[in-house]
C-alpha beads as a LAMMPS data file, in Angstrom:
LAMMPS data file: protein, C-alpha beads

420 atoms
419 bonds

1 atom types
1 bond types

-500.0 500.0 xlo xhi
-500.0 500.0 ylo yhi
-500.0 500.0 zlo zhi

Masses

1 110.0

Atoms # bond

1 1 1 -6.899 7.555 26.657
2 1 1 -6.653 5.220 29.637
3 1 1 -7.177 1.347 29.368
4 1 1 -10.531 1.854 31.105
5 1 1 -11.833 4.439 28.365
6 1 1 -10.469 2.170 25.810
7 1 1 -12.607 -0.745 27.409
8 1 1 -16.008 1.677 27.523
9 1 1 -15.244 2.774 23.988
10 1 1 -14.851 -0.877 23.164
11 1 1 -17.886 -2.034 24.539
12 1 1 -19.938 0.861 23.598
13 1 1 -18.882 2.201 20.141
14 1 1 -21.351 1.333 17.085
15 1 1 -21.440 4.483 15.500
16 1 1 -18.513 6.609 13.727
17 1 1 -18.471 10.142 12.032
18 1 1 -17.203 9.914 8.718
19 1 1 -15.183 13.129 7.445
20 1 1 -13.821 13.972 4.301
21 1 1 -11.993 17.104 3.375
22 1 1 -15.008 18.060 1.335
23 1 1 -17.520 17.783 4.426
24 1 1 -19.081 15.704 6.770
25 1 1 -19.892 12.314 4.863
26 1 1 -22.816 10.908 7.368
27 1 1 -22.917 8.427 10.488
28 1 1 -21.684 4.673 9.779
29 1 1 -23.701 2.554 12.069
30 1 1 -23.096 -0.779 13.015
31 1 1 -26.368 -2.859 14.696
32 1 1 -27.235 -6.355 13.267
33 1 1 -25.689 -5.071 9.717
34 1 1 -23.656 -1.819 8.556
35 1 1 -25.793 1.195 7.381
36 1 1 -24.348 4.288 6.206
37 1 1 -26.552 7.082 5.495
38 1 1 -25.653 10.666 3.722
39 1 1 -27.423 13.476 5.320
40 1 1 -29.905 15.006 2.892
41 1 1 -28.383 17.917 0.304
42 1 1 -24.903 16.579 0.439
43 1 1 -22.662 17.503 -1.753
44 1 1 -21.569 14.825 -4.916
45 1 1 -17.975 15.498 -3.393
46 1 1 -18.663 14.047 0.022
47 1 1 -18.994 10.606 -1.248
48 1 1 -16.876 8.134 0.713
49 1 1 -15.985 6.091 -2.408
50 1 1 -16.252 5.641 -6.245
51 1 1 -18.675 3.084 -5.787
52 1 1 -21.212 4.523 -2.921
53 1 1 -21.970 7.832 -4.412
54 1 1 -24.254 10.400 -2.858
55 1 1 -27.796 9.026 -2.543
56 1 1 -31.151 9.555 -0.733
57 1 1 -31.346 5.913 -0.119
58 1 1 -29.498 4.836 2.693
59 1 1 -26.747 1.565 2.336
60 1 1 -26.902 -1.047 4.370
61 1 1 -24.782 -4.424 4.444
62 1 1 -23.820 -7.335 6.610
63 1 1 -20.443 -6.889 5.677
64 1 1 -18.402 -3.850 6.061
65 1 1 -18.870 -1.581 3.183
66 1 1 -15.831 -1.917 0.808
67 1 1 -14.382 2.099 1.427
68 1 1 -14.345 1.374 4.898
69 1 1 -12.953 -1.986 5.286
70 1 1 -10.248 -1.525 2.684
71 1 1 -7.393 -0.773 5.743
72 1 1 -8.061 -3.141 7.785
73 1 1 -5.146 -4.765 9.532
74 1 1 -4.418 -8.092 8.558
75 1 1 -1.973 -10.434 9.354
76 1 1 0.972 -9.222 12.461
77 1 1 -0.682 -6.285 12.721
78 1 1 -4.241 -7.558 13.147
79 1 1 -2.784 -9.808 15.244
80 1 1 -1.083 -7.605 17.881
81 1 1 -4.084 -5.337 17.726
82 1 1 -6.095 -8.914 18.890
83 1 1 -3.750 -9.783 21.556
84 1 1 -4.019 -6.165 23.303
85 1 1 -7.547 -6.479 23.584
86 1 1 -8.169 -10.387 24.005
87 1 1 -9.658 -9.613 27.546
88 1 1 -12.615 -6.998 26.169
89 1 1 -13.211 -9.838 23.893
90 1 1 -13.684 -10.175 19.813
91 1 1 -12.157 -7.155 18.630
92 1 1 -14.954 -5.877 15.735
93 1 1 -14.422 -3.980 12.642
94 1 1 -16.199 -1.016 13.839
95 1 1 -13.781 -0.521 16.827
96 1 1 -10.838 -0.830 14.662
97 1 1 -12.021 1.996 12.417
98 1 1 -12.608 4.213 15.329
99 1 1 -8.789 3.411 17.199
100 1 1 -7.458 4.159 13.059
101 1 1 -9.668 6.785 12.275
102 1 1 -7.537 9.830 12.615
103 1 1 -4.540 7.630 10.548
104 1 1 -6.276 6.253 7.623
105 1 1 -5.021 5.864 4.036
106 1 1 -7.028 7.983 1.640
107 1 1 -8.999 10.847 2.693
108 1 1 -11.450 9.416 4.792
109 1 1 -11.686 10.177 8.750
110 1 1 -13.656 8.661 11.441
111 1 1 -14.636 9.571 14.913
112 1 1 -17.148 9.132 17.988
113 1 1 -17.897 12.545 19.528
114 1 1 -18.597 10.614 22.951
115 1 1 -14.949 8.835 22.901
116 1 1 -12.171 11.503 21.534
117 1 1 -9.008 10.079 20.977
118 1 1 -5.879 11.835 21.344
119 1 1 -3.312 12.836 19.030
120 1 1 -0.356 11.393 18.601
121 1 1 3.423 12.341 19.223
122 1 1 5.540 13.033 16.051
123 1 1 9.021 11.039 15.560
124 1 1 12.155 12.007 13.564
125 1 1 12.791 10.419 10.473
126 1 1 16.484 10.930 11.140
127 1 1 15.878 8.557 14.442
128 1 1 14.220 6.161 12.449
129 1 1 16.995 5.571 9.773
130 1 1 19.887 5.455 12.185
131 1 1 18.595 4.019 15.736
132 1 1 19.207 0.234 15.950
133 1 1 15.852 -1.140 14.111
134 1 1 14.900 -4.244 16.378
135 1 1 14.743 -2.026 19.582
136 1 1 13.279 1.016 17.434
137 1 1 10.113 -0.626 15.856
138 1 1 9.273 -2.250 18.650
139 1 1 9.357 0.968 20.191
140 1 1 7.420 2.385 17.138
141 1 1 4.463 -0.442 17.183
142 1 1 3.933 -0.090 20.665
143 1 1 3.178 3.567 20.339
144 1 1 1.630 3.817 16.598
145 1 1 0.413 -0.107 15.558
146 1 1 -3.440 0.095 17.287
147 1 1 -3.430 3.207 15.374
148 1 1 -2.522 2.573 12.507
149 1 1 -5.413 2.003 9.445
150 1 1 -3.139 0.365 6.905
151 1 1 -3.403 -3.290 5.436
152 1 1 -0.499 -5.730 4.324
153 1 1 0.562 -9.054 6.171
154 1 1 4.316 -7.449 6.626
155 1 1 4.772 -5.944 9.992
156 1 1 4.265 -2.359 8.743
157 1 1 2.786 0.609 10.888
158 1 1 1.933 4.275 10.233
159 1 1 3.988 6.864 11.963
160 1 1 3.478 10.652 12.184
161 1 1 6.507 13.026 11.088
162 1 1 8.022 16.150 12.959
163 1 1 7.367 18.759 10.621
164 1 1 10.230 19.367 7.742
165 1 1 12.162 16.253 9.438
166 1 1 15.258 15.986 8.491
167 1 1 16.541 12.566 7.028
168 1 1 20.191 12.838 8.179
169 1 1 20.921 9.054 7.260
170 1 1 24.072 7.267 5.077
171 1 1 21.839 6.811 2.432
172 1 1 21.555 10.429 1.757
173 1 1 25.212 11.059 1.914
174 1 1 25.691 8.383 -0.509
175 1 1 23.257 10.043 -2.995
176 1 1 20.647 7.038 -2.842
177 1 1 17.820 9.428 -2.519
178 1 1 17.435 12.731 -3.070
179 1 1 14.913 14.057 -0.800
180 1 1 16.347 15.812 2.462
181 1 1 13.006 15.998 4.271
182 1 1 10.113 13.923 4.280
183 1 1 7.337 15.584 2.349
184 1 1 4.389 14.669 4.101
185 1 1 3.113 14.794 8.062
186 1 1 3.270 10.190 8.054
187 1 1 5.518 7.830 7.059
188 1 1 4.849 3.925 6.435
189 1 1 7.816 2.041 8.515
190 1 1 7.841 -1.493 7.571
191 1 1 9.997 -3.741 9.378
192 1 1 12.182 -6.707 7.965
193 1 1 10.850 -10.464 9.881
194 1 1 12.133 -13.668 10.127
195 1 1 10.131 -15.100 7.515
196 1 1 11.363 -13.155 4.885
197 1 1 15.284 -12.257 5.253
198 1 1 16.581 -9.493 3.397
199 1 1 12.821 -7.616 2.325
200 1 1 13.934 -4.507 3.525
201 1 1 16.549 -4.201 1.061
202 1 1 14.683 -5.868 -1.526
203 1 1 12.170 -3.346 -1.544
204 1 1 14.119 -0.777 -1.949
205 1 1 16.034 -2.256 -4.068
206 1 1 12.917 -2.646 -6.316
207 1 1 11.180 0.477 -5.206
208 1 1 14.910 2.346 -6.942
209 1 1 14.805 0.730 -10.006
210 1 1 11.387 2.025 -10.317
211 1 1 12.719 5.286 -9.529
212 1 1 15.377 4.831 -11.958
213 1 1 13.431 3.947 -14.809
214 1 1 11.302 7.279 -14.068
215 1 1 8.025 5.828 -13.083
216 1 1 6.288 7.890 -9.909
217 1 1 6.999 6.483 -6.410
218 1 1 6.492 8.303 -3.104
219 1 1 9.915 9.374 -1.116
220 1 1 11.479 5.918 0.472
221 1 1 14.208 5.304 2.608
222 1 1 16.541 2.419 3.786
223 1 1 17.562 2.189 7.188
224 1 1 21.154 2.557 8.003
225 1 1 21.144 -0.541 9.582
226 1 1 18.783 -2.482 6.424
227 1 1 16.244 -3.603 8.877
228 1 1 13.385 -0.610 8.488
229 1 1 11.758 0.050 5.083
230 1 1 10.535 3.405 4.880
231 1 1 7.716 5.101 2.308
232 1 1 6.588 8.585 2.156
233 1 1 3.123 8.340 1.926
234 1 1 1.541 9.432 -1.745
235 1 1 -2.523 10.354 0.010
236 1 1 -1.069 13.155 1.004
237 1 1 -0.250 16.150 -0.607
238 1 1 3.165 17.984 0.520
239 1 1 0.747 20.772 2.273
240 1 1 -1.038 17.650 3.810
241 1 1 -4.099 17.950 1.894
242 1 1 -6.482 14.186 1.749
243 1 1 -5.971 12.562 -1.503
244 1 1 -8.656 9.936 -1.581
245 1 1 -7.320 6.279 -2.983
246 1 1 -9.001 3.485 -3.499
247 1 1 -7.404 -0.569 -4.285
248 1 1 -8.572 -2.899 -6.570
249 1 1 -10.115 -5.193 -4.051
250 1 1 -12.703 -2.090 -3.603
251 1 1 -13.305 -1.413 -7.122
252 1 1 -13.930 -4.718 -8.457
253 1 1 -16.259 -5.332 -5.620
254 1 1 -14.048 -8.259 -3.868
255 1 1 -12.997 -8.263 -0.506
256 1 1 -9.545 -8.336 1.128
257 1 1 -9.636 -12.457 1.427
258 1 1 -9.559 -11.931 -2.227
259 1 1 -7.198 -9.977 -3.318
260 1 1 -5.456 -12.767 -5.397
261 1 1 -8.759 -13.357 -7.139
262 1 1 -8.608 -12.333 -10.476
263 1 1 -6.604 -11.126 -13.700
264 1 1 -4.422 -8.078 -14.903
265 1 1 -6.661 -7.986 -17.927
266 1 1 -9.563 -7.671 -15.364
267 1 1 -7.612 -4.507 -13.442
268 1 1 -7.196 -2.893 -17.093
269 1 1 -10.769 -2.811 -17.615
270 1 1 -11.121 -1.221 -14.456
271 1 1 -8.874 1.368 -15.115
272 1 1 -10.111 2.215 -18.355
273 1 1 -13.846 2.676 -16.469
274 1 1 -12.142 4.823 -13.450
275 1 1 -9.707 6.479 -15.637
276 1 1 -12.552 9.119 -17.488
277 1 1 -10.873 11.017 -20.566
278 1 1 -7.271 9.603 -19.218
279 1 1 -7.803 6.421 -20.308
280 1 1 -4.720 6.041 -22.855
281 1 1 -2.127 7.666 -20.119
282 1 1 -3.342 5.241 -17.229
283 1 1 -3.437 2.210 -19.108
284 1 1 0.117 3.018 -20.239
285 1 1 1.288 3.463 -16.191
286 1 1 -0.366 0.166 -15.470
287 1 1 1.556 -1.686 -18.306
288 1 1 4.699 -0.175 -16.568
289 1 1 3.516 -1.120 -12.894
290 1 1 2.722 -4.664 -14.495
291 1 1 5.586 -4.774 -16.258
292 1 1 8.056 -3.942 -13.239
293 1 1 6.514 -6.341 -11.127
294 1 1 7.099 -9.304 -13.769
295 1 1 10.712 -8.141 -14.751
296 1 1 11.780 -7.905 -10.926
297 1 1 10.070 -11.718 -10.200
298 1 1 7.722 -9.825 -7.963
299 1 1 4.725 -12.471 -7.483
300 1 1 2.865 -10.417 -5.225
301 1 1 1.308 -7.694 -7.249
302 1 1 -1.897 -8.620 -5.829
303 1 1 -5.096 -6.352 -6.458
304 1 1 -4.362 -4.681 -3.161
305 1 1 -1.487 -3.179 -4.747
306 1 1 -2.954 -1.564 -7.288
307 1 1 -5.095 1.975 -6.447
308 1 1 -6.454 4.762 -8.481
309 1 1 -5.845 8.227 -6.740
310 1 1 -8.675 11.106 -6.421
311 1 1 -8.680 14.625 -5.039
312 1 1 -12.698 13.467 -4.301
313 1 1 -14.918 11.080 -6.523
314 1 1 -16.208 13.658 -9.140
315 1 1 -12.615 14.676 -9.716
316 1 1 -9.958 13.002 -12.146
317 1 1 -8.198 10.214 -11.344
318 1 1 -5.269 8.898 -11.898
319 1 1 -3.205 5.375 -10.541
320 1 1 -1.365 5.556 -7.589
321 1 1 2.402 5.497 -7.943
322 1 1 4.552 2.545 -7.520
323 1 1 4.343 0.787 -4.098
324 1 1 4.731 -2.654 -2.520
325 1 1 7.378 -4.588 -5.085
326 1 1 9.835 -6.851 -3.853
327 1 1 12.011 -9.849 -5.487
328 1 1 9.521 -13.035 -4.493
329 1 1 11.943 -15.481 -6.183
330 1 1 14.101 -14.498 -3.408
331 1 1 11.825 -16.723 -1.610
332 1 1 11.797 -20.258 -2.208
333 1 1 8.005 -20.513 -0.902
334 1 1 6.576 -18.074 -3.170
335 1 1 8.987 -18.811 -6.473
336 1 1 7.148 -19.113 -9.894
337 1 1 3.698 -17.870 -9.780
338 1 1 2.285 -14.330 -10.332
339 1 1 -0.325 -13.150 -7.645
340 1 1 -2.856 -12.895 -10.465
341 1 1 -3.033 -14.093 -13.761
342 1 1 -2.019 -12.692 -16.986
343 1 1 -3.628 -14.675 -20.541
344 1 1 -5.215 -17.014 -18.094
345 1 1 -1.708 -18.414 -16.621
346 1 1 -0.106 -17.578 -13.558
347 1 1 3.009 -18.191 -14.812
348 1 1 5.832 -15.448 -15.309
349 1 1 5.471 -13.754 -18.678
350 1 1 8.107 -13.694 -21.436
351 1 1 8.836 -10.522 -23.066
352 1 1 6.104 -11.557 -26.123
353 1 1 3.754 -12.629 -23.596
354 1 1 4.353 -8.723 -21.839
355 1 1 3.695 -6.869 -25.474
356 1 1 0.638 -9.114 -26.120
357 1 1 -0.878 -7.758 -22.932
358 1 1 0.061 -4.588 -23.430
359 1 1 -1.528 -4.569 -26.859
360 1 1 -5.053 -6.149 -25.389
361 1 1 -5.165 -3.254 -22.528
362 1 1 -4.488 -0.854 -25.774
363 1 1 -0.867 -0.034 -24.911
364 1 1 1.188 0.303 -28.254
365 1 1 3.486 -2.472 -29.044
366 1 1 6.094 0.090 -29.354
367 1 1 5.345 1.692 -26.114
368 1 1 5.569 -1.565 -24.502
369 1 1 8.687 -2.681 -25.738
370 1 1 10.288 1.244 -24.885
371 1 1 9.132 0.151 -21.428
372 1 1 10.679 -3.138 -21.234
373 1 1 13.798 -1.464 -21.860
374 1 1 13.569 0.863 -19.960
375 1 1 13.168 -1.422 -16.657
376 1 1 15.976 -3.613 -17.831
377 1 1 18.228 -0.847 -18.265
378 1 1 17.230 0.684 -14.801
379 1 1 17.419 -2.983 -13.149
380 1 1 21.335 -3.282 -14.247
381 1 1 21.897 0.768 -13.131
382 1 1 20.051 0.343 -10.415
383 1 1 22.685 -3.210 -9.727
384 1 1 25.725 -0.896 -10.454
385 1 1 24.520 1.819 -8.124
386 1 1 24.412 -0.481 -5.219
387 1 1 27.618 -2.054 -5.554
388 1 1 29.755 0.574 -3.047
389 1 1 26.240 0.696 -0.899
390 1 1 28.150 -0.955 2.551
391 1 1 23.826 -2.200 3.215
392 1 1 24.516 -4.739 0.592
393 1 1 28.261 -5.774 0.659
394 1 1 26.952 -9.668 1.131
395 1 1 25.896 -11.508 -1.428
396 1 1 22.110 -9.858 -2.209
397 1 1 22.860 -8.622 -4.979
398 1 1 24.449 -11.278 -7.239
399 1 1 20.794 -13.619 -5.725
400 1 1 18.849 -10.289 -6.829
401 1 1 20.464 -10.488 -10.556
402 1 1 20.253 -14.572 -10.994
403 1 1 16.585 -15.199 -10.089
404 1 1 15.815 -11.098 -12.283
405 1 1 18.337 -12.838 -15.565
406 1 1 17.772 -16.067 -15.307
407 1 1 17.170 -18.707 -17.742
408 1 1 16.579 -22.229 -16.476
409 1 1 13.799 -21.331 -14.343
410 1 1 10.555 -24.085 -14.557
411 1 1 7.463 -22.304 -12.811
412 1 1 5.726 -24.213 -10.212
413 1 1 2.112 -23.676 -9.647
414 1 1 1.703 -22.321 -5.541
415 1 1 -1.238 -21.673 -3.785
416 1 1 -1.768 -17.603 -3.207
417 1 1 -2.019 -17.949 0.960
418 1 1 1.650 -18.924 0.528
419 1 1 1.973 -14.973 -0.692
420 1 1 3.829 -12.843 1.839

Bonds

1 1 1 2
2 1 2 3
3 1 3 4
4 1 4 5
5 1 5 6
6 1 6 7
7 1 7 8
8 1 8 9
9 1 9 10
10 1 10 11
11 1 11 12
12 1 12 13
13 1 13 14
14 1 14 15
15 1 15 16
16 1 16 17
17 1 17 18
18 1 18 19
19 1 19 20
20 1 20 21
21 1 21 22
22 1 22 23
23 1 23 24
24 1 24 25
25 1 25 26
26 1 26 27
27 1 27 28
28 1 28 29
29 1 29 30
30 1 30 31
31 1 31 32
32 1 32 33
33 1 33 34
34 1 34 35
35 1 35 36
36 1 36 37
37 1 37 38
38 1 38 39
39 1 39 40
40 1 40 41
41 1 41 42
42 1 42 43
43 1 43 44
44 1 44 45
45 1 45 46
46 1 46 47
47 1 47 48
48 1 48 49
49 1 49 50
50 1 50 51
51 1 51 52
52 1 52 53
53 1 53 54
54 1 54 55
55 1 55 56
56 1 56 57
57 1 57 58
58 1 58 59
59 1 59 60
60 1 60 61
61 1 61 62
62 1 62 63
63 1 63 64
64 1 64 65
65 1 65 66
66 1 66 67
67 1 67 68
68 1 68 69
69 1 69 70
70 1 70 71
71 1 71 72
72 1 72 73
73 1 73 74
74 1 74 75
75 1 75 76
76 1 76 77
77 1 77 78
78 1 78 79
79 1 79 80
80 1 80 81
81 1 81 82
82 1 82 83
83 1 83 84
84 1 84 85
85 1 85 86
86 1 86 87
87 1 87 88
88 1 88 89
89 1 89 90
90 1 90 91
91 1 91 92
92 1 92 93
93 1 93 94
94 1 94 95
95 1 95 96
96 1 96 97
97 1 97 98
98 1 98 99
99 1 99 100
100 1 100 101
101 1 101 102
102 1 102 103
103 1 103 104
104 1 104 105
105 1 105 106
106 1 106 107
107 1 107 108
108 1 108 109
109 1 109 110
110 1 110 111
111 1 111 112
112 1 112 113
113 1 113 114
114 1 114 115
115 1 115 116
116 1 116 117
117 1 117 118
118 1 118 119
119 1 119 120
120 1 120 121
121 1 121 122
122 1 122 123
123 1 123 124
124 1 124 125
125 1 125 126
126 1 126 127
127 1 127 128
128 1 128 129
129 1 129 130
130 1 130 131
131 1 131 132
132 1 132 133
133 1 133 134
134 1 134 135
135 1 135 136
136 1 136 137
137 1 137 138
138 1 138 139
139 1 139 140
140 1 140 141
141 1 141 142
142 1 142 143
143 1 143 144
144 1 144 145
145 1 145 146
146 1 146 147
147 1 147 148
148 1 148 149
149 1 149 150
150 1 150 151
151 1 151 152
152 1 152 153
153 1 153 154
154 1 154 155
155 1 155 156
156 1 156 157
157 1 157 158
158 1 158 159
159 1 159 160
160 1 160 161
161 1 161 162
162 1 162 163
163 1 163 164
164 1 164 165
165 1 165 166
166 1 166 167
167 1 167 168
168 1 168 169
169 1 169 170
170 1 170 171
171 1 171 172
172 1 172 173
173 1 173 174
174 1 174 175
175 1 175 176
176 1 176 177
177 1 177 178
178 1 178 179
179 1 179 180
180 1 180 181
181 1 181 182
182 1 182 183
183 1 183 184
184 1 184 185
185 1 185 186
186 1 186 187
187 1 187 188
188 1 188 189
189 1 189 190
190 1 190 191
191 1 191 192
192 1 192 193
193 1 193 194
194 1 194 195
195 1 195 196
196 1 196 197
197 1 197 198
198 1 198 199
199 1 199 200
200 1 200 201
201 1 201 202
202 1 202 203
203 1 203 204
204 1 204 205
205 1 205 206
206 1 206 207
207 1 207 208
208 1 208 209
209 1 209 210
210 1 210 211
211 1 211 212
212 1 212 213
213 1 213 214
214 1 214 215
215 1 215 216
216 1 216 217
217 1 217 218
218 1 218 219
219 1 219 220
220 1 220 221
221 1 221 222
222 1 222 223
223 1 223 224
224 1 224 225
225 1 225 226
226 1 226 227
227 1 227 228
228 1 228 229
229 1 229 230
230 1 230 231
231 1 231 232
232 1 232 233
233 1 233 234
234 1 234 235
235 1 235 236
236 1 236 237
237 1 237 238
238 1 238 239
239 1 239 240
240 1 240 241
241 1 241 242
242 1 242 243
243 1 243 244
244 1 244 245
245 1 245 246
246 1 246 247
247 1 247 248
248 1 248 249
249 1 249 250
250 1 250 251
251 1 251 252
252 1 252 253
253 1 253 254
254 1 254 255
255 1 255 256
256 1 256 257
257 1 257 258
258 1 258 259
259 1 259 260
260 1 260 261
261 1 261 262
262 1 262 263
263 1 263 264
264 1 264 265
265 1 265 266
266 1 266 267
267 1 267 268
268 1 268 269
269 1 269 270
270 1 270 271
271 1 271 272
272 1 272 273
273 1 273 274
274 1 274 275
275 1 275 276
276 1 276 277
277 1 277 278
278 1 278 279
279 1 279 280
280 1 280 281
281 1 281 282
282 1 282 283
283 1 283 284
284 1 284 285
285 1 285 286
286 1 286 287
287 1 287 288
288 1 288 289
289 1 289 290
290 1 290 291
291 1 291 292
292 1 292 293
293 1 293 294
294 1 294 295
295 1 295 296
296 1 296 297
297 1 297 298
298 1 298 299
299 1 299 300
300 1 300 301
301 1 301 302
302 1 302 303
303 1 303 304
304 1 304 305
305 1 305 306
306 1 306 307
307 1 307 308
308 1 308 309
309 1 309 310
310 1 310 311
311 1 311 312
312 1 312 313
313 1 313 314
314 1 314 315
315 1 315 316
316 1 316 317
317 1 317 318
318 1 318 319
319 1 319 320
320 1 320 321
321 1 321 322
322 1 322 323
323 1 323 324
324 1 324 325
325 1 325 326
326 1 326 327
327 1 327 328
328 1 328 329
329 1 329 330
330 1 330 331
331 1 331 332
332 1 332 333
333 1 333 334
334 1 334 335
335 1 335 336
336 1 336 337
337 1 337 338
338 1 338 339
339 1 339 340
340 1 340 341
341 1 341 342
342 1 342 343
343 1 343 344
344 1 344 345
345 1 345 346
346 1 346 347
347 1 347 348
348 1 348 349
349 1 349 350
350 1 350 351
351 1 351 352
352 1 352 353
353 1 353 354
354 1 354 355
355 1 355 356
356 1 356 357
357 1 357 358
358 1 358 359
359 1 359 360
360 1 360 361
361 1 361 362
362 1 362 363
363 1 363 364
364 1 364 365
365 1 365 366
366 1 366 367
367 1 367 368
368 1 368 369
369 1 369 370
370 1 370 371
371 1 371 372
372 1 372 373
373 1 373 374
374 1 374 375
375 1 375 376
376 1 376 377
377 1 377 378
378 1 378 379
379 1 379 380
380 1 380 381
381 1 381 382
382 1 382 383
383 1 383 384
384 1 384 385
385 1 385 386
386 1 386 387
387 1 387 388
388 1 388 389
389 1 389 390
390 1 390 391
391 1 391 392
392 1 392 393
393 1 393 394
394 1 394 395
395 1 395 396
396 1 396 397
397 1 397 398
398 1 398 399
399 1 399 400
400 1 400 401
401 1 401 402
402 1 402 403
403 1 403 404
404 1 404 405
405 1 405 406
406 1 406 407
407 1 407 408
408 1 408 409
409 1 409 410
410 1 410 411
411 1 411 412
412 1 412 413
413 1 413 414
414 1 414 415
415 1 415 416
416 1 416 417
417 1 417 418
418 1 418 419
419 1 419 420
């Protein structure tokens, strides 16, 4: 689509189709507030989220309803999708859903019959990991970033796969990962920014130890160069099937402003009323997803990063696996508070103050202290494995292991919009 469709469909789009794999959802309107209304006889399965289910009553809201908005862009990426259309003027949230529509996560899809937009071109994930990575995502945003319908501050975008693409990259060769081929059609490229030196190899630094101490995470990669940050997305199955997903934000009924609002106590509960019959097994991967986070000094697990998983809303659920965890100590702006708090503190948890939580969400002591050594056994593997890795021949490491082991840390109390 030409800039002059894009300015019609900018000026002229207040109504999107919403699609799920189970059947058309209904028409999401936008006039002086948001209504969304399911056509009459739906099916339960249709619904859009956990928390609007099928109705005869219409919704209506002055904000955007909490499904919808949760991938919005936000920070570089809401700002470069502002800056390419400053001269249509205020870029709205209904317009954003219908440029990300087609490349949403979760299993949601929106449209405008009157304004089709194209599909777009599929890259190689073997270019990805071994191009040179400042040239390459530039290259990548300006094709896939006004696209893309993913949230984070971290200049990040959504990019489509050739099918059974072959990652042909150092990292494979040195055994780092153990996937040859990217398992699903879209990958999540994240790119490493002056602000925050060395993220790309902390996350996947963290992401591994994760992997090593045999909790689910999607497929990642490291760029040859240890600029790019690359995730296999897990809302898709390998066939590339929907998988709907949902973040805390949505299901505790806060927005994305606050996402640093609240309590790992508080996500518990919420697990245990998504969770169904499951509640024992879930609670059990949050205390590990809680519990990586805090042993890594990761003091961003904000509610964002926390999602439950559904094939549609009727249908089990389970967490999603491990995503978003880097080193924030790293950092000297973000060192010594936890994005949310745990026994009313924000400050980093000791061991006892771990099991104690663990026991109040109804994880065994036992189970929780397995855990614990299980992440601090996969941290120093995962430290050893690394070592003959030429992407982190510098000194990354030995910062990694003294702000993960150490001691004479004092916590200082910062605000959350100094998060990444």
């Amino acid at each position: 689509m030409n800039m002059d469709d894009l300015e019609k469909a900018f000026k002229e789009v207040r109504s999107l189709q919403v699609q799920t794999p189970q059947g058309f959802a209904g028409n999401l309107v936008k006039e002086s507030r948001y209504s969304f209304q399911y056509p009459d006889g739906s099916d339960p399965s249709v619904a859009v989220g956990l928390l609007m289910p099928v109705r005869a009553e219409g919704y209506a809201a002055g904000n955007l309803f909490g499904p919808f908005g949760m991938n919005r862009a936000e920070g570089y990426l809401r700002h470069r999708i502002d800056e390419h259309f400053k001269r249509f003027g205020a870029v709205t949230d209904i317009f954003i859903l219908y440029l990300t529509g087609q490349s949403q996560i979760g299993r949601l899809e929106y449209s405008n019959a009157d304004y089709p937009l194209e599909k777009l071109k599929a890259e190689s994930l073997s270019d990805i990991l071994t191009s040179p990575s400042a040239e390459y995502f530039d290259y990548l945003l300006s094709k896939y970033a006004l696209r893309s319908g993913i949230s984070g501050a971290q200049p990040k975008t959504l990019v489509p796969i050739l099918s059974s693409s072959p990652a042909n990259s150092a990292s494979l060769d040195r055994g780092l990962d153990d996937r040859g081929t990217v398992a699903t059609e879209t990958v999540i490229v994240k790119a490493e920014g002056a602000d925050f030196p060395d993220i790309a190899r902390n996350e996947f630094f963290c992401i591994s130890v994760a992997k090593n101490a045999g909790m689910a995470v999607p497929g990642f990669w490291l760029s040859d160069d240890s600029r790019l940050f690359v995730m296999d997305r897990f809302d898709r199955t390998p066939a590339g099937g929907k998988i709907g997903f949902e973040d805390f934000t949505v299901l505790t009924r806060r927005t994305a402003d606050e996402k640093y609002v609240g309590s790992y106590e508080m996500i518990a509960k919420a697990v245990a009323v998504y969770a169904g019959d499951d509640k024992v097994r879930q609670a059990q991967r949050l205390f590990d997803r809680v519990a990586l986070s805090c042993l890594l000094r990761d003091g961003d697990a904000h509610l964002k990063n926390f999602g439950m998983l559904y094939d549609h809303p009727d249908a089990p659920r389970e967490l999603a696996p491990v995503f978003d965890v880097v080193n924030t100590d790293l950092y000297p702006d973000l060192v010594g508070r936890l994005a949310l708090k745990m026994g009313g503190s924000n400050t980093f948890p000791t061991p006892d103050d771990l099991i104690a939580y663990a026991e109040k969400i109804g994880v065994s002591s036992k189970y929780a202290s397995a855990t614990l050594d299980r992440i601090n056994t996969a941290i120093e593997s995962t430290l050893k494995q690394f070592k003959d890795d030429p992407r982190y021949q510098d000194d990354l490491l030995d910062r990694l292991e003294k702000t993960i082991f150490r001691v004479d840390w004092a916590p200082q109390q910062k605000k959350p919009e100094r998060q990444r």
